[in-house]
C-alpha positions as CSV (number, residue, x, y, z in Angstrom):
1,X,46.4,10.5,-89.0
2,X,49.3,8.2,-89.5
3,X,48.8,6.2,-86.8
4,X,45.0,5.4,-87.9
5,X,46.8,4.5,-91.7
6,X,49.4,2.3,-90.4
7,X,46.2,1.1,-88.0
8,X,44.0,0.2,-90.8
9,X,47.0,-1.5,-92.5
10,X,47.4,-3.8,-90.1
11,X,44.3,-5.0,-89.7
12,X,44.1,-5.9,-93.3
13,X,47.5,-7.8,-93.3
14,X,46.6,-9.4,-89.8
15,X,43.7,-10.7,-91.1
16,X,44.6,-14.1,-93.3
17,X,43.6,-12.8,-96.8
18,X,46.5,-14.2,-97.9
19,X,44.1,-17.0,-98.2
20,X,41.3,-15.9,-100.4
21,X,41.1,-17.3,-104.0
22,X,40.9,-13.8,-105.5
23,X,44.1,-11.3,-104.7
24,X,45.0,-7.9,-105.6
25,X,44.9,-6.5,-109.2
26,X,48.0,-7.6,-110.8
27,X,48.5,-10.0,-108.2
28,X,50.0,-13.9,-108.9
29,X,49.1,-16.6,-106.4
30,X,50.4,-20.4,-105.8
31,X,48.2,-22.7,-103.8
32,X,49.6,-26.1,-103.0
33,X,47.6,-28.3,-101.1
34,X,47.5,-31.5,-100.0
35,X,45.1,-34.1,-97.3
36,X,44.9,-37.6,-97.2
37,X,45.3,-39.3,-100.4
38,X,44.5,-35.5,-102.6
39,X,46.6,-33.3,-103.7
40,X,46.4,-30.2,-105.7
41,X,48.3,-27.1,-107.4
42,X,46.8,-23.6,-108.5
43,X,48.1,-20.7,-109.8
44,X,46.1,-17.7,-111.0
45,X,46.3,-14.3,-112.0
46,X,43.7,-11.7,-110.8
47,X,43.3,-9.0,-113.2
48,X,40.7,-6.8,-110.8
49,X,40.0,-7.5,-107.3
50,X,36.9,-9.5,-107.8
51,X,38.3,-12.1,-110.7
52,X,41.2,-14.3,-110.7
53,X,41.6,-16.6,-113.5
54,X,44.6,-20.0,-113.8
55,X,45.5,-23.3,-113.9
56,X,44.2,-26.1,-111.6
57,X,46.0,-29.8,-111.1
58,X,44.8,-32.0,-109.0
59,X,45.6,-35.8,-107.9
60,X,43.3,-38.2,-106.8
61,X,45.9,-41.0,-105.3
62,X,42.8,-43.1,-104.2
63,X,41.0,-43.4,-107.4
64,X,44.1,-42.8,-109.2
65,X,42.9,-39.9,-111.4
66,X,44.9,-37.0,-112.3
67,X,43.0,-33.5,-114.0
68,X,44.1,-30.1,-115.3
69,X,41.6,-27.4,-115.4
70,X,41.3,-24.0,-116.2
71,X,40.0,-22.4,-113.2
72,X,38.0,-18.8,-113.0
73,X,37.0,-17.6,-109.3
74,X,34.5,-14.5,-108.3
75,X,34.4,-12.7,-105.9
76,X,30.5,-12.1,-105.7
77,X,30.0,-10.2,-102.6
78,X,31.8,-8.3,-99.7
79,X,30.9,-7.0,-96.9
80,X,33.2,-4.4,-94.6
81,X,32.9,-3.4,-91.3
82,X,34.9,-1.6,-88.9
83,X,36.3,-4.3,-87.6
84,X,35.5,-7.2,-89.3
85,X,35.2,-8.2,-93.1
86,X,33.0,-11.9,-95.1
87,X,33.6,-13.0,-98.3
88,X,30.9,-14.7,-101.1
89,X,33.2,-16.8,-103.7
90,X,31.9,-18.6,-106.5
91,X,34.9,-20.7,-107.7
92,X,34.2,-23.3,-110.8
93,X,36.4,-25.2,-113.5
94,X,36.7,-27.2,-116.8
95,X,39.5,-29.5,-118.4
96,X,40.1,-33.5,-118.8
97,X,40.9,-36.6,-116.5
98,X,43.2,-38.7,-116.9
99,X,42.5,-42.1,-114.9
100,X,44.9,-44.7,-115.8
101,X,45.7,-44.1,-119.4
102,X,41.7,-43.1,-120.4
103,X,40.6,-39.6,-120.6
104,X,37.3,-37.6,-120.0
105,X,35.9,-34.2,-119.1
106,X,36.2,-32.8,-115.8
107,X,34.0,-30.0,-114.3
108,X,33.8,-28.6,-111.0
109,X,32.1,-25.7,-109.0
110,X,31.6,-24.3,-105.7
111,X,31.2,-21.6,-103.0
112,X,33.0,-20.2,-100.1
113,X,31.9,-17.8,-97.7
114,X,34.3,-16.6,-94.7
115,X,33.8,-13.8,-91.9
116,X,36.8,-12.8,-89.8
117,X,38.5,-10.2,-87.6
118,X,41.6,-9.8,-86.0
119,X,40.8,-12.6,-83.3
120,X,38.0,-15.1,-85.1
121,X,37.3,-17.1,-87.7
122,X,35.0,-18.7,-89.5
123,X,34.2,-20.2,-93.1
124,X,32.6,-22.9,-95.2
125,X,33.0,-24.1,-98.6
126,X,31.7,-27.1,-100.9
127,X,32.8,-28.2,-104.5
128,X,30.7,-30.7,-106.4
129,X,33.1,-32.4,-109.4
130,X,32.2,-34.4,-112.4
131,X,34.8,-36.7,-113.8
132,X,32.4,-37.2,-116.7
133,X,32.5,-41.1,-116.9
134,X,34.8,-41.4,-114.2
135,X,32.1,-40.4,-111.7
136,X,31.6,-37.6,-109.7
137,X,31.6,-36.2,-105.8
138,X,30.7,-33.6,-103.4
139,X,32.3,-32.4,-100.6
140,X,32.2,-29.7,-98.1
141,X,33.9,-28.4,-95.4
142,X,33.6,-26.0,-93.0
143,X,36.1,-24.7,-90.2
144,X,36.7,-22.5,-86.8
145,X,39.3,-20.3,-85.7
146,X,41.3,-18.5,-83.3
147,X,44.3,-16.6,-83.1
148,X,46.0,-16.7,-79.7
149,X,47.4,-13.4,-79.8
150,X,46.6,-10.1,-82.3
151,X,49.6,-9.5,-84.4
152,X,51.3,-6.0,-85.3
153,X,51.9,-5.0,-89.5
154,X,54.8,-7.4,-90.7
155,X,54.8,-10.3,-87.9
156,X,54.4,-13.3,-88.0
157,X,50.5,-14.4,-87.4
158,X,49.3,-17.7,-85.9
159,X,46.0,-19.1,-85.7
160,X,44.5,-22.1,-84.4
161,X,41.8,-23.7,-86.4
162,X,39.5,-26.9,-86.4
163,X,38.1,-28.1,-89.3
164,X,35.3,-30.6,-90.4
165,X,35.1,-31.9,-93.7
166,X,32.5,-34.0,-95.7
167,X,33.0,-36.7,-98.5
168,X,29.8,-38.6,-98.4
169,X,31.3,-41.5,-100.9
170,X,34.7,-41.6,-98.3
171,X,35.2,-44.9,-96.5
172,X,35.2,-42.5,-93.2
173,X,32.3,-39.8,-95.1
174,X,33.5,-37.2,-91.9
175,X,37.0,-35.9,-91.3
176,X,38.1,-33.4,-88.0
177,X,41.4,-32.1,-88.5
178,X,42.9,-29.5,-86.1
179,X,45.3,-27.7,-87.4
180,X,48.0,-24.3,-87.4
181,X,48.0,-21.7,-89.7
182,X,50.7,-19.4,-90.0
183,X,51.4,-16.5,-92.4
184,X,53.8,-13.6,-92.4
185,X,53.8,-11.1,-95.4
186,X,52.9,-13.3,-98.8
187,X,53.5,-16.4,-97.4
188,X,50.5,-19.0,-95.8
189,X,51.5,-22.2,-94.3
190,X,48.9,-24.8,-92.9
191,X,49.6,-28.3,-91.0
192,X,47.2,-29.9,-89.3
193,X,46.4,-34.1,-88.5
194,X,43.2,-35.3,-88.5
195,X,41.6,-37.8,-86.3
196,X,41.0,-40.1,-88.8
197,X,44.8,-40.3,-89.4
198,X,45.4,-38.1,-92.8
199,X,48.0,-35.6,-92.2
200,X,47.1,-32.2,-94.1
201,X,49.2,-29.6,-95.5
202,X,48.3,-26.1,-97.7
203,X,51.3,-23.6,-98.2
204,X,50.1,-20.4,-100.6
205,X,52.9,-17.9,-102.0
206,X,51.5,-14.3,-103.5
207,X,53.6,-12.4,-105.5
């Protein structure tokens, strides 16, 4: 019997959760994230395991508009198997822009959806934003993964991942970016260069 607990613990921590916009009840996450000429900062609180509500910044060096949001994401759906687990997220926002002195609303919303096990990995997500008079966009993304080798409770877990994102307005509207993800205990780091030339970087701390 201990060795099936300790079993089913470690699939749960060698699977990257430690990613998911929701956490554990009680649970406080930092997101910081950055590719190409975006950047952006969240921390949230999830008071049950399907709700996690905080703060949202985000930097637009390109067309030089900076927001602050109050952000609320949902876990709508899950499904587990005994092996693998997907997600249904519905993740949306609301607070001002700021672009270059002049302010106006800002609203965004989206989905994610991810299926994993130990060794695979998949997901997609898109977020539609409205800078009020600003303008607005869409993009979407989806991505692949792999980890090279199954990790034990505790270790440090490595997965290689592609990723293909889409910014219709973008000088270049398609961006592939392969990229490392490693995570051990509450901490998440990302790196990964595209082939258009942006470097990416996402680093997420739970507490």
């Amino acid at each position: 019997m201990k060795r099936i607990i300790l079993g089913v613990l470690a699939f749960f921590w060698a699977v990257p959760a430690v990613a998911r916009p929701v956490s554990y009840p009680g649970g406080w996450t930092l997101m910081a994230s950055k590719h190409g000429e975006k950047s952006s900062v969240h921390y949230h609180y999830s008071p049950t395991f399907k709700d996690s509500i905080g703060y949202k910044g985000i930097y637009d060096e390109g067309a030089d508009i900076k927001g602050h949001a109050f952000q609320y994401n949902r876990l709508v759906k899950r499904w587990n198997n005994p092996m693998s687990q997907a997600n249904f997220y519905i993740k949306s926002g609301a607070g001002m822009a700021d672009k270059e002195g002049a302010l106006s609303g800002l609203f965004f919303t989206g989905l994610a959806l991810d299926w994993e096990d130990r060794r695979y990995f998949t997901s997609y997500e898109n977020k539609l934003t409205s800078y009020g008079r600003f303008g607005q966009e869409y993009e979407q993304s989806a991505r692949v993964g792999i980890a090279p080798y199954v990790a034990e409770y505790g270790a440090l877990h490595t997965w290689f991942m592609l990723e293909v994102k889409n910014d219709p307005k973008a000088d270049e509207p398609v961006h592939i970016t392969p990229l490392v993800r490693l995570f051990k205990g509450v901490h998440l780091l990302e790196v990964g260069h595209s082939f258009q030339g942006d470097v990416t970087l996402n680093y997420i701390y739970r507490f």
